[in-house]
C-alpha positions in Angstrom: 224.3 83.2 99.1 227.7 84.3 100.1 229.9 82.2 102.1 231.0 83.1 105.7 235.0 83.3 105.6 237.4 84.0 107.8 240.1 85.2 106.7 243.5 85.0 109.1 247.0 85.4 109.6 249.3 85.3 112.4 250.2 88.1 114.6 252.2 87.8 117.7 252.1 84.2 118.2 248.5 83.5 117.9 246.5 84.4 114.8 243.9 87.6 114.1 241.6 87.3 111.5 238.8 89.7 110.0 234.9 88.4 108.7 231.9 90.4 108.0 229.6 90.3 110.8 228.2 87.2 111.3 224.4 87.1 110.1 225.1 89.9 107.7 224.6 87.7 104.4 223.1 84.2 106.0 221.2 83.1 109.0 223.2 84.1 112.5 223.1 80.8 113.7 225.1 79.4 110.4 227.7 82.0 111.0 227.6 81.4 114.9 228.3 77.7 114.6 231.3 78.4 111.5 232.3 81.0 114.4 233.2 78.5 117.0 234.3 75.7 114.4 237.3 78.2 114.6 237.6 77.7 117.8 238.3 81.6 118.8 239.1 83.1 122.4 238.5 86.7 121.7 236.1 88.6 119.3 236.1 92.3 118.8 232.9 93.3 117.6 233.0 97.2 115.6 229.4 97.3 114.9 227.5 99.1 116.7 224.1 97.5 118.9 221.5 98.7 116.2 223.8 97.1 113.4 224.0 93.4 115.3 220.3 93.5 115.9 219.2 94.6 112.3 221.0 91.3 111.0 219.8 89.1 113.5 223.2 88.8 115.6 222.0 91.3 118.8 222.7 88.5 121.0 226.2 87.7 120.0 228.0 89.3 123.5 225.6 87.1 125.1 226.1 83.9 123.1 229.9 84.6 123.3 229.6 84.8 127.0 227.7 81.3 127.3 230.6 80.2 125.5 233.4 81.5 127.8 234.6 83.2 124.8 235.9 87.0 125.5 234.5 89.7 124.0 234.9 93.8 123.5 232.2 96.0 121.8 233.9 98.6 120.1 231.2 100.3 118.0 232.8 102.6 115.8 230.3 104.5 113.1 230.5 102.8 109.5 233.7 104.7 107.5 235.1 105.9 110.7 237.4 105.8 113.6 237.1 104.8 117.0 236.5 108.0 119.6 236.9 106.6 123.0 237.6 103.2 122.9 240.6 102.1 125.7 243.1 101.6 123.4 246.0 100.1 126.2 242.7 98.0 127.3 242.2 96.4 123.3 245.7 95.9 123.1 246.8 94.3 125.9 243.6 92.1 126.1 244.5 91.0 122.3 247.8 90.3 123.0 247.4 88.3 126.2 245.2 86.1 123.7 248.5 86.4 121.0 250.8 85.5 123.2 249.7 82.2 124.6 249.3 81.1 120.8 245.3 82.1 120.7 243.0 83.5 118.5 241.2 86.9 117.8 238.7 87.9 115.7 237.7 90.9 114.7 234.2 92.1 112.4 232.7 94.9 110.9 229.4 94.9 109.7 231.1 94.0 105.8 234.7 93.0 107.1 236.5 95.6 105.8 237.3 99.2 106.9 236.8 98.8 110.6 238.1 95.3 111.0 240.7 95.8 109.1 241.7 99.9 110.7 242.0 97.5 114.1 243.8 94.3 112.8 246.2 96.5 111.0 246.9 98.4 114.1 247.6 95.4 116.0 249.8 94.3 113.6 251.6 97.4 113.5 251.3 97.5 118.2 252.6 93.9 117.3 256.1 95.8 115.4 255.4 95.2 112.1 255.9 98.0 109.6 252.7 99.9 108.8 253.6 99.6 105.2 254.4 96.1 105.1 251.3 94.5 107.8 249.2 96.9 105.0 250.4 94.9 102.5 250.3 91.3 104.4 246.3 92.5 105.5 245.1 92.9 102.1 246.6 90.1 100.7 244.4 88.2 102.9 241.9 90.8 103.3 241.7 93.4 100.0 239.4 95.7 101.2 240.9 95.9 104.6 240.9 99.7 105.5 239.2 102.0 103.2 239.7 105.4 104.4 242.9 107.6 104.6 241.8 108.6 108.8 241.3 104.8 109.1 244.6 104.4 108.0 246.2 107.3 110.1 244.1 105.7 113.2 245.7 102.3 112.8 249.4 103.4 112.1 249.3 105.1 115.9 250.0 101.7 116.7 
């Protein structure tokens, strides 16, 4: 059975990092309790409700909440990009957590194309060059961003 692993690197003072979602390739609770090990503050989650629930993780918000960790559901369809999330909203809520030296997480349902579409546009809302955080992402992250409208969606920075 597959490890759970987050992978991270810093971003405007604090760190981001990107997993699969948790539950996806072992028991929730394992995941959950690897999850706050890490000690996190915010998670963005860009699964949607039926993907969380099919892998046993439907009550993550919830659990998160009993935690007094932060959390923002951004359910975004698997290969695409986000339609009416509040972009100012992500971004200023994730970088609140940056600044003061905290730590965001974001999944997917496989940690990849989604996660990676939103860490890399943070990095890139953070001033790094889209080229360049590309290139820092997938060295942590290979599969980070898959598609070429994922791509144009995360260099709007």
């Amino acid at each position: 059975m597959l490890e759970f692993v987050i992978h991270s690197l810093p971003v405007a003072g604090g760190t981001v990092a990107i997993t699969p979602m948790p539950g996806r390739t072992r028991h929730y609770y394992t995941d959950w309790l690897r999850l706050l090990d890490w000690q996190l503050d915010l998670v963005l989650t860009m699964t949607s409700q039926a993907e969380l629930e099919r892998k046993g993780a439907g009550t993550l918000g919830r659990d998160l909440a009993n935690e007094g960790i932060d959390w923002l559901h951004l359910p975004v369809p698997d290969f695409g990009v986000p339609l009416d999330i509040d972009w100012p909203q992500v971004r200023d809520k994730s970088f609140g957590v940056l600044r003061r030296h905290g730590r965001v997480l974001v999944h997917c349902f496989g940690g990849c194309g989604r996660s990676g579409m939103m860490v890399l546009r943070l990095m890139i809302a953070a001033g790094e060059d889209p080229d360049a955080a590309l290139l820092r992402l997938r060295a942590v992250r290979p599969c980070a961003v898959e598609t070429d409208e994922q791509m144009r969606w995360a260099c709007q920075g």
